[in-house]
C-alpha positions as CSV (number, residue, x, y, z in Angstrom):
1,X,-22.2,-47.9,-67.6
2,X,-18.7,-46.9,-67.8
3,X,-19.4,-44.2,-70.3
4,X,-21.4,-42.7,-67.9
5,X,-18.8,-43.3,-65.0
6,X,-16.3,-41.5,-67.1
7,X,-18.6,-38.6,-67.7
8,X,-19.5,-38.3,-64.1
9,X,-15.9,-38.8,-63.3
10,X,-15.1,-35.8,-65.6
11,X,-17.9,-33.1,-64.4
12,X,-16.7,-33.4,-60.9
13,X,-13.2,-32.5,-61.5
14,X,-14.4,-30.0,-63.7
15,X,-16.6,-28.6,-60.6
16,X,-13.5,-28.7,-58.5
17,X,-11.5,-26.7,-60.7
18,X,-14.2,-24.2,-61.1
19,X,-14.8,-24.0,-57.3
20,X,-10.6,-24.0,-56.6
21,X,-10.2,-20.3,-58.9
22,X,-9.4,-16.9,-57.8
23,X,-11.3,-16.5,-54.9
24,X,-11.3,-12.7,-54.5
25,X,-10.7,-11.9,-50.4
26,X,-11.9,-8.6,-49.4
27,X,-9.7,-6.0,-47.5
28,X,-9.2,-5.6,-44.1
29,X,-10.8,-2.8,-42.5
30,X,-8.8,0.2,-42.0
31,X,-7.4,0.8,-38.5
32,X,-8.0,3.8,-36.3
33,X,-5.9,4.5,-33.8
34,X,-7.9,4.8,-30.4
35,X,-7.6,8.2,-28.8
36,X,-7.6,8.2,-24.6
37,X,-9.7,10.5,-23.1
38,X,-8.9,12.3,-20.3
39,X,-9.6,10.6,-16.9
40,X,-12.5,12.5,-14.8
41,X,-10.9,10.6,-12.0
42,X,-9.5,12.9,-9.6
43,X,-7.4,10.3,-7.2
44,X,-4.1,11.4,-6.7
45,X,-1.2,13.8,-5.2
46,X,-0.8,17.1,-7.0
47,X,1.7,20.3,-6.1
48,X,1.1,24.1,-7.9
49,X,1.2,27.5,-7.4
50,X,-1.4,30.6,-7.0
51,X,-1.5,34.3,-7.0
52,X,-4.2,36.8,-6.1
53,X,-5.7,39.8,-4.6
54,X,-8.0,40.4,-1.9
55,X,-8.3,42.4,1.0
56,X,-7.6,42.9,5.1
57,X,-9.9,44.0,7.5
58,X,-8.7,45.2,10.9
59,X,-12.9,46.0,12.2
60,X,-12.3,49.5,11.6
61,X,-10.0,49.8,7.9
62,X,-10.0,48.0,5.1
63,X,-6.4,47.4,2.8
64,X,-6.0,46.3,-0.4
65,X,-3.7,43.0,-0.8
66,X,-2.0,41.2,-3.3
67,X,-0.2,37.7,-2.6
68,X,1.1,34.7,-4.4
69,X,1.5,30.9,-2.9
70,X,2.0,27.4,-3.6
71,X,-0.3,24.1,-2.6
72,X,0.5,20.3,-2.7
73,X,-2.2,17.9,-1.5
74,X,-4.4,14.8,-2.3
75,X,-7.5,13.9,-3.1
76,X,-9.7,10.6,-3.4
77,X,-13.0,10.2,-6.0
78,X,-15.1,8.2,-4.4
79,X,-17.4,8.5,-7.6
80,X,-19.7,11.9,-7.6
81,X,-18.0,12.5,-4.3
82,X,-14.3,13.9,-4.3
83,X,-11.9,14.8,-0.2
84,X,-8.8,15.2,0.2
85,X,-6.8,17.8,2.6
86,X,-3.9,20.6,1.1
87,X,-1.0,22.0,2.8
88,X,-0.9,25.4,1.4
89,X,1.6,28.7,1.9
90,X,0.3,32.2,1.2
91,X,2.2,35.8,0.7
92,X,1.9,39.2,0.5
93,X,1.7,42.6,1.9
94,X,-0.4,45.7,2.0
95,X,0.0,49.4,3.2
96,X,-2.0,50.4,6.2
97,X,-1.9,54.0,6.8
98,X,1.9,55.0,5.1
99,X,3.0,51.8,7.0
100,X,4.0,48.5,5.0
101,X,3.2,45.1,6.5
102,X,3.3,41.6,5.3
103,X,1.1,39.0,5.8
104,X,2.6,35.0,5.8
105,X,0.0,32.5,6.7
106,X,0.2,28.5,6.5
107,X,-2.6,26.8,5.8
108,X,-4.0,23.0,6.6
109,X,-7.3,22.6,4.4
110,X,-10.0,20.1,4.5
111,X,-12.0,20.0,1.1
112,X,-15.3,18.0,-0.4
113,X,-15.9,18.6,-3.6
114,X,-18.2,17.0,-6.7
115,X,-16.7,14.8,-9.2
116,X,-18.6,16.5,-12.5
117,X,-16.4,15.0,-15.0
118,X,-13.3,17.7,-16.2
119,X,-15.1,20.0,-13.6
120,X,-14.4,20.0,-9.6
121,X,-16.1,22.7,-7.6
122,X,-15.5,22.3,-4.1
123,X,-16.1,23.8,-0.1
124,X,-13.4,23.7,2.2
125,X,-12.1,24.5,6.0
126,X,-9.5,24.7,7.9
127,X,-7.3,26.1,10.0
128,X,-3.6,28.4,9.8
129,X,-0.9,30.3,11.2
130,X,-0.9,33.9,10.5
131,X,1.8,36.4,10.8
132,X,1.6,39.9,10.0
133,X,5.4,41.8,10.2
134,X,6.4,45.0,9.9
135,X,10.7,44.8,9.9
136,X,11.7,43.3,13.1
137,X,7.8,43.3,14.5
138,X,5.7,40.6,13.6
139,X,2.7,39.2,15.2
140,X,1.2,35.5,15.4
141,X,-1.8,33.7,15.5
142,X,-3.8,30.7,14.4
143,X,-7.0,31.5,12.0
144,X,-10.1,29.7,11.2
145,X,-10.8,29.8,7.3
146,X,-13.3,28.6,4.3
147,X,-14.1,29.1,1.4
148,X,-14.9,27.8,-2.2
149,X,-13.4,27.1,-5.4
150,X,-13.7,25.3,-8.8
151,X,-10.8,23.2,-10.8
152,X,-10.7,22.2,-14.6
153,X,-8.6,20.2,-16.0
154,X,-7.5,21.0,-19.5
155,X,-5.0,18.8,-21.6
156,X,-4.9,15.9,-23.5
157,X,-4.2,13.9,-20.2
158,X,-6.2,16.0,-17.3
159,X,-2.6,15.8,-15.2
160,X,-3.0,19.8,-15.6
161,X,-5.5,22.1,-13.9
162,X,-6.5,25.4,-13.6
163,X,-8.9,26.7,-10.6
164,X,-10.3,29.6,-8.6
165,X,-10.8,30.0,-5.6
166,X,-12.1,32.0,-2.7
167,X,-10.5,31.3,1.1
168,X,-11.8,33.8,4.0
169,X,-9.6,33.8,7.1
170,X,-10.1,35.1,10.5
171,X,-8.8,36.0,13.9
172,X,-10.8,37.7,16.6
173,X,-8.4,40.0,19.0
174,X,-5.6,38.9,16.8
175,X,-2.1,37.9,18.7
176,X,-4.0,39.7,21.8
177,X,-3.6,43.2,19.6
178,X,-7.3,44.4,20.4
179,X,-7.4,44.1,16.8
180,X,-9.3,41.5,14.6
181,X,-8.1,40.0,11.0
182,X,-10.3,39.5,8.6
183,X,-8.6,38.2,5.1
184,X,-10.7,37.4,2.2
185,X,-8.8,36.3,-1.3
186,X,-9.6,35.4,-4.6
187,X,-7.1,33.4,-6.2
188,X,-6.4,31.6,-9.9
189,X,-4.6,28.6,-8.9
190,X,-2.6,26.2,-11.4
191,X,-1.9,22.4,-9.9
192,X,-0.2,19.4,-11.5
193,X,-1.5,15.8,-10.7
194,X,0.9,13.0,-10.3
């Protein structure tokens, strides 16, 4: 009986020693680093700059224009839904008839637009303040405007974008001149978002 005690004794630390031997652990999976994707969320301030051409209507001619400007405003996505408003200043002149005049306008914009990811095309109206100078003359008065426009965001972040846009402004009987203004602009637009 103790033979057997012994032998029984002897096969289980055997079977320990077996089970306690290089126990081979296998690698950890490699790591990839995770890579942020740019937000489509288009909350936030943002401030740029714009340049264009277009043209001016009196009623009876038409001129050819060229302007530049800059924008700052904000915008809240309220999921497929994007509004916001923009404060925007707009420059340039044209020739009518041998004479050279410039156009200045400040601009107060109301804008909806639809959240599409990247993508933000968008209506908007509004109102401004129009002068048109020539030298010492100039001329004032408020305009009505709309118009439409699209904005991408490109970059590893989104924080940049790139847009155009089209704004129509106009003045019956502008500044009591017996004339009307009709401005209509197409403009590539770049913004930063803060």
């Amino acid at each position: 009986m103790t033979r057997y005690a012994v032998v029984a004794l002897f096969a289980l630390i055997g079977g320990q020693a077996a089970a306690g031997g290089p126990v081979a652990v296998p690698d950890d999976p490699p790591v990839t680093p995770a890579t942020v994707a740019p937000s489509s969320d288009w909350t936030g301030f943002y401030a740029g700059a714009n340049l264009g051409f277009g043209d001016v209507n009196d009623g009876t001619n038409s001129f050819d224009r060229d302007f530049y400007g800059i924008q700052a405003g904000y915008l809240h996505d309220f999921g497929s839904v994007v509004a916001g408003a923009e404060l925007a200043y707009s420059a340039g002149d044209f020739n009518a008839g041998g004479l050279n005049l410039d156009l200045e306008s400040t601009r107060l914009k109301l804008i909806g637009g639809y959240d599409a990811g990247r993508v933000l095309p968008y209506l908007f109206v509004g109102v401004g303040d129009a002068t048109i100078s020539a030298g010492a003359l100039s001329n004032s008065d408020s305009t009505t405007l709309y118009g439409l426009g699209a904005k991408l965001a490109v970059g590893a972040t989104g924080r940049h974008v790139i847009g155009l846009e089209y704004l129509s402004e106009r003045k019956d009987n502008f500044g009591g001149s017996g004339d009307d203004l009709d401005n209509r602009e197409f403009a590539l637009r770049y913004d930063f978002r803060f």
